[in-house]
N, C-alpha and C positions, 0 to 999 in steps of 0.2 A: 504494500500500500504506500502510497506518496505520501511524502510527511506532509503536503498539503491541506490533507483530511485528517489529519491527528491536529491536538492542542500541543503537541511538541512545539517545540522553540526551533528545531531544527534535526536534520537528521544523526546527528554528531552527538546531540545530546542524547537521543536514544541509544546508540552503541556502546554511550559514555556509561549507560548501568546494566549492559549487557558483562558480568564478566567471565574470566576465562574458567574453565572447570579446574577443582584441585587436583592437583598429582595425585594418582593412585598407585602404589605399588606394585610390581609387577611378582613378589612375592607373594606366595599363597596368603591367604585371608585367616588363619588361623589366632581363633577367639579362648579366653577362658570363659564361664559363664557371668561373671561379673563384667568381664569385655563387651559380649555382646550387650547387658544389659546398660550400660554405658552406649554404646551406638545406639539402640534401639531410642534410647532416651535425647540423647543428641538433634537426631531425626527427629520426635514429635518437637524438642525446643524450635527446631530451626522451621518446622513447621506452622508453629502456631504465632510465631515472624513474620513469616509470611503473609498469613490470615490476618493479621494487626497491621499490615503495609496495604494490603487490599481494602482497608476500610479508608483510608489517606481520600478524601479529595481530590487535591493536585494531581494530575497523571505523572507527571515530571517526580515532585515529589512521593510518586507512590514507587516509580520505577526504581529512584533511587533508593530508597527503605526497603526493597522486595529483592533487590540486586542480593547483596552478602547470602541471606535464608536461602532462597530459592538454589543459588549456588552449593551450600551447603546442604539443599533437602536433595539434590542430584550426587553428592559424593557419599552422604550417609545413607542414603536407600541404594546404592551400588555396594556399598560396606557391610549394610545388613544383609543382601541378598547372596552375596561371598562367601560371608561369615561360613567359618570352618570349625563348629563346636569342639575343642578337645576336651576330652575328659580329663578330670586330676589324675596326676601320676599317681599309680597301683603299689608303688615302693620308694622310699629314699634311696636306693642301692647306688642308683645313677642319674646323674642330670636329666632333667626332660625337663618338656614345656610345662609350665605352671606350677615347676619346681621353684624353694628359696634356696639359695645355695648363697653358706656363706665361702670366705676366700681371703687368703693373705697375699696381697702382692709381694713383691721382693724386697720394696722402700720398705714394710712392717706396717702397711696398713691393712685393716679387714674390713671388708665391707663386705653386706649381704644384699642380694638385690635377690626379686622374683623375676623369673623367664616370662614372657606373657606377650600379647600381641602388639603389632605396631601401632594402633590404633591406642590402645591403652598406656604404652611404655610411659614410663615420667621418673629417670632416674632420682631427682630429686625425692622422690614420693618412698624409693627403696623399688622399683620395677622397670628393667630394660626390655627391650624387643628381643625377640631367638633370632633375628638376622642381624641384631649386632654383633661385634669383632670377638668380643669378652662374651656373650652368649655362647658362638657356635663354637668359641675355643672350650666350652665347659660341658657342653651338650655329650650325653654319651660315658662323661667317666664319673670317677667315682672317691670319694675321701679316702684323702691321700696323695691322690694321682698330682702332677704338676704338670702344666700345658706353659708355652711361651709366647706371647705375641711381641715384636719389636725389641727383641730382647731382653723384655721382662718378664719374669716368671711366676704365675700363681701356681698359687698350693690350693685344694679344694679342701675344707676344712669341716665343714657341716654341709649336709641336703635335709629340709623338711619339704 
């Protein structure tokens, strides 16, 4: 349609709240059940965004307030529809996803993070992604074991 029969101000301004879609990783989609319930919840926020941008008046203004949601109701309904439910690991014997493993670097620090999806990670919080560096290096062994990445060396100290 010609921006002639829109209340646009012009074409440019429309494009302008078009935006691009977020990166999605091309690794598997792999959730714990707190993960997915986290997307799924994500998704109705960014949904009901939306709904509250649709009530706007202004069309310019509505586009721009529907822009960020709308973008976000396309990346977490592709998220939830991926989602790859794991189950909690069956044993501490060895690393898996949705394991906590703690770990002594070489410098003498210990830090414990949980394994969990990309969508969820937030080292800060105490939980990394299984395709980070320190994940995949720990996935698989077992207390005691020592792996190396860049020359530094953890020891695997604890798995709940």
């Amino acid at each position: 349609m010609s921006v002639a029969f829109t209340k646009e101000d012009s074409a440019e301004t429309a494009s302008e709240t078009q935006l691009p879609d977020r990166p999605i990783s091309p690794h598997p989609n792999l959730v714990t059940a707190a993960g997915l319930k986290a997307l799924e919840a994500q998704l109705e926020q960014a949904r009901l965004a939306y709904e509250a941008a649709q009530t706007l008046e202004d069309v310019n203004e509505r586009r721009r307030q529907a822009a960020i949601p709308l973008r976000d109701m396309r990346y977490f309904a592709a998220r939830v529809r991926t989602a790859q439910l794991m189950a909690e690991p069956s044993s501490c014997e060895t690393v898996a996803f949705g394991a906590k493993v703690t770990f002594r670097r070489g410098d003498g620090r210990v830090q414990t993070y949980r394994i969990v999806g990309e969508d969820e990670a937030d080292p800060k919080s105490g939980s990394i992604s299984f395709v980070s560096p320190v994940a995949r290096l720990l996935m698989g062994k077992s207390v005691g074991d020592e792996v190396g990445a860049s020359g530094q060396e953890i020891e695997i100290i604890e798995i709940l």
